[in-house]
N, CA, C and O of each residue as an XYZ file, in Angstrom:
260
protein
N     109.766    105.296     70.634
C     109.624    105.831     71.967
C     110.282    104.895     72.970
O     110.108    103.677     72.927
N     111.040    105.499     73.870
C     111.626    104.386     75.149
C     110.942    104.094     75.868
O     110.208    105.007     76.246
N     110.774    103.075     76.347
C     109.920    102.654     77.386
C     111.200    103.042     78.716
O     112.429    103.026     78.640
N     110.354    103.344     79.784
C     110.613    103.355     81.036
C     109.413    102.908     82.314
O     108.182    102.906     82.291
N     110.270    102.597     83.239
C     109.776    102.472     84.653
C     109.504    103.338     85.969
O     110.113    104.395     86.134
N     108.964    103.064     86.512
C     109.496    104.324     87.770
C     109.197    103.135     89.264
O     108.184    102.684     89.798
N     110.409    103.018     89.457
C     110.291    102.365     90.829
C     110.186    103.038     91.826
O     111.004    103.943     91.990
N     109.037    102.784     92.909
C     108.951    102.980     93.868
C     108.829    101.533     94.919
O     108.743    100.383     94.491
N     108.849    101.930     96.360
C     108.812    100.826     97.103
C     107.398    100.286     97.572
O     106.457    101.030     97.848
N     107.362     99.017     97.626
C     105.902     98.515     97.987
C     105.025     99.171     98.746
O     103.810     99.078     98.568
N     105.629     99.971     99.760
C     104.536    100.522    100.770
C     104.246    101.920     99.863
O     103.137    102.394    100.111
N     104.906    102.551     99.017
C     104.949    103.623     98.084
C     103.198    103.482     97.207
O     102.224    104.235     97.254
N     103.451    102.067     96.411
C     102.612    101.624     95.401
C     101.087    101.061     96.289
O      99.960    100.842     95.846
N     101.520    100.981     97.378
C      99.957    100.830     98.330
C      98.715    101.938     98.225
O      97.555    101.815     97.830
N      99.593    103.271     98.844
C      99.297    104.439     99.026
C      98.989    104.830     97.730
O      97.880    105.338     97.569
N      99.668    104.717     96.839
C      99.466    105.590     95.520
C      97.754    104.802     94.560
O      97.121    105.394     93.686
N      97.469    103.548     95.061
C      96.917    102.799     94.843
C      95.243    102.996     95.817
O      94.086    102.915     95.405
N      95.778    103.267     97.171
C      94.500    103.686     97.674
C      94.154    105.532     97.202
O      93.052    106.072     97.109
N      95.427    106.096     96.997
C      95.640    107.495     96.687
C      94.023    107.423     95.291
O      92.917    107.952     95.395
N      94.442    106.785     94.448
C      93.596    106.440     92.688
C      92.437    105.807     93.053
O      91.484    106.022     92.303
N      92.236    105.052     94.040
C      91.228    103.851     93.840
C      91.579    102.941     93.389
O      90.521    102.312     93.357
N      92.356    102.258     92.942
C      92.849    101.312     92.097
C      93.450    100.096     92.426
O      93.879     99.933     93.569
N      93.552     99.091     91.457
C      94.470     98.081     92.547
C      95.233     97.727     92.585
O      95.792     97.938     91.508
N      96.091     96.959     93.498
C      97.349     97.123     93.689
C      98.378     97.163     91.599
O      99.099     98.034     91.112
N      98.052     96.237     91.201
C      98.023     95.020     90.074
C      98.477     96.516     88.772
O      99.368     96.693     87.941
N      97.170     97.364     89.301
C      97.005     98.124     88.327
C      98.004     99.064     87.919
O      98.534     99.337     86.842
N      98.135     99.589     89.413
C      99.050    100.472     89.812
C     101.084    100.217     89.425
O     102.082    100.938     89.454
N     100.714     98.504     89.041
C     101.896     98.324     89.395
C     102.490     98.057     87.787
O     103.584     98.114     87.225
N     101.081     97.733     87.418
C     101.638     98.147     85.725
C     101.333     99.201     85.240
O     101.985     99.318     84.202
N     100.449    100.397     85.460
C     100.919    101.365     84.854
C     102.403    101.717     85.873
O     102.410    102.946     85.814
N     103.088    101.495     86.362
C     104.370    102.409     86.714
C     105.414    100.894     85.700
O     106.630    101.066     85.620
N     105.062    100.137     85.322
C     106.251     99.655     84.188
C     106.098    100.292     83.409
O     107.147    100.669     82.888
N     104.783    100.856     82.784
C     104.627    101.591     81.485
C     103.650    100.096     80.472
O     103.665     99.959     79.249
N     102.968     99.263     81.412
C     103.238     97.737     80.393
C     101.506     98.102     80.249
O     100.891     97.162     79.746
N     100.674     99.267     80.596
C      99.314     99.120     80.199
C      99.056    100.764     80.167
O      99.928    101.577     80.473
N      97.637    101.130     79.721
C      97.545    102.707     79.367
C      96.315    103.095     80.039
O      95.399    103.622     79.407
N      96.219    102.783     81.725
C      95.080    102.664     82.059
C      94.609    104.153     82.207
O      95.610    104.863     82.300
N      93.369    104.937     82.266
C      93.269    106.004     82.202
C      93.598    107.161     83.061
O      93.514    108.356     82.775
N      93.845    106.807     83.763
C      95.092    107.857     85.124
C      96.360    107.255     84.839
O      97.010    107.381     85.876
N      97.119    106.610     83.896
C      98.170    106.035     83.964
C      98.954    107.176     84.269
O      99.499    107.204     85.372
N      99.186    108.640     83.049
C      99.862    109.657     83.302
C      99.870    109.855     84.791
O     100.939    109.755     85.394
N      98.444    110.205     85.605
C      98.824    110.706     86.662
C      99.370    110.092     87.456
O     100.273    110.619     88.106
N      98.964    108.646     87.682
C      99.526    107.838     88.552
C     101.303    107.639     88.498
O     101.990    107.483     89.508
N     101.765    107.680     87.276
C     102.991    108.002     87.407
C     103.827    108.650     87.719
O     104.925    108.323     88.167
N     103.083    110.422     87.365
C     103.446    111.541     87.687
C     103.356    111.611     89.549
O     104.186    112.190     90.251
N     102.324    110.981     89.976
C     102.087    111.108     91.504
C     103.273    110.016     92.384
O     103.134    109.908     93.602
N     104.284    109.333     91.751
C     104.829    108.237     92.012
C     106.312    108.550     91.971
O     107.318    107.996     92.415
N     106.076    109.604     91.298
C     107.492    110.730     90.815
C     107.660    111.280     91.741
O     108.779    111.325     92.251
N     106.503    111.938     92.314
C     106.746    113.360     93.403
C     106.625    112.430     94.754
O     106.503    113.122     95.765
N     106.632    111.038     94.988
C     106.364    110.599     96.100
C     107.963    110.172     96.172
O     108.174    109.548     97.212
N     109.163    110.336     95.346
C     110.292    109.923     95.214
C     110.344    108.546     94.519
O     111.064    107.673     95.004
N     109.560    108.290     93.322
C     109.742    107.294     92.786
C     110.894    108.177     91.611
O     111.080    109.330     91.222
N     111.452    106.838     91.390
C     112.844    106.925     90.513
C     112.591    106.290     88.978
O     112.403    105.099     88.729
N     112.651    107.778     87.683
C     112.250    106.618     86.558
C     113.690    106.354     85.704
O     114.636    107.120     85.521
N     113.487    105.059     85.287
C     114.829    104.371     84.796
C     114.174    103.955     83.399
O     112.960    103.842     83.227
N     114.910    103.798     82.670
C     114.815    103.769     80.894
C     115.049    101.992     80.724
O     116.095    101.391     80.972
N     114.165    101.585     80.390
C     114.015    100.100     79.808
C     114.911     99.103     78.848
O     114.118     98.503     78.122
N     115.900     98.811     78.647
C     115.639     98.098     77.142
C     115.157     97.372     76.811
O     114.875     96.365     77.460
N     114.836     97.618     75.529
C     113.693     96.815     74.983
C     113.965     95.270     74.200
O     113.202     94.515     73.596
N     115.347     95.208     74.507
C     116.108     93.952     73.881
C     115.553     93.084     74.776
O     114.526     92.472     74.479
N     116.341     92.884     76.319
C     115.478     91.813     76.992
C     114.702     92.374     78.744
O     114.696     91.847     79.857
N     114.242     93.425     78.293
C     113.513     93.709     79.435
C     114.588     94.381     80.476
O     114.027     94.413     81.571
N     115.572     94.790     80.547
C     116.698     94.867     81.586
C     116.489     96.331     81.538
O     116.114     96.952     80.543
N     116.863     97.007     83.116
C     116.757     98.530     83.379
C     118.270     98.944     83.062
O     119.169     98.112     83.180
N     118.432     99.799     82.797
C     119.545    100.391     82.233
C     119.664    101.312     83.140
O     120.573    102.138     83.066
């Protein structure tokens, strides 16, 4: 499976963060994909439609492609 990211901008990951309840920390690793917290899906999916951008990982040394 590829890992991907979805970048959004700091003030993006605030909102999406008070949006969940959650904290900042949390928010900011489920959108690397680096934890499976239990809204991870949504929180990503909600990060998508806020114009977050997802980019495909490699897994050689961490670099966005």
């Amino acid at each position: 499976m590829e890992k991907t990211r979805i970048i959004v901008s700091h003030g993006e990951m605030k909102k999406i963060a008070g949006i969940f309840g959650k904290s900042f920390p949390t928010i900011r690793k489920a959108l690397r994909g680096d934890i499976n917290v239990q809204d991870c899906d949504k929180i990503r999916k909600c990060a998508v439609e806020r114009g977050g951008i997802e980019v495909r990982v490699s897994e050689k040394n961490d670099n966005i492609t």
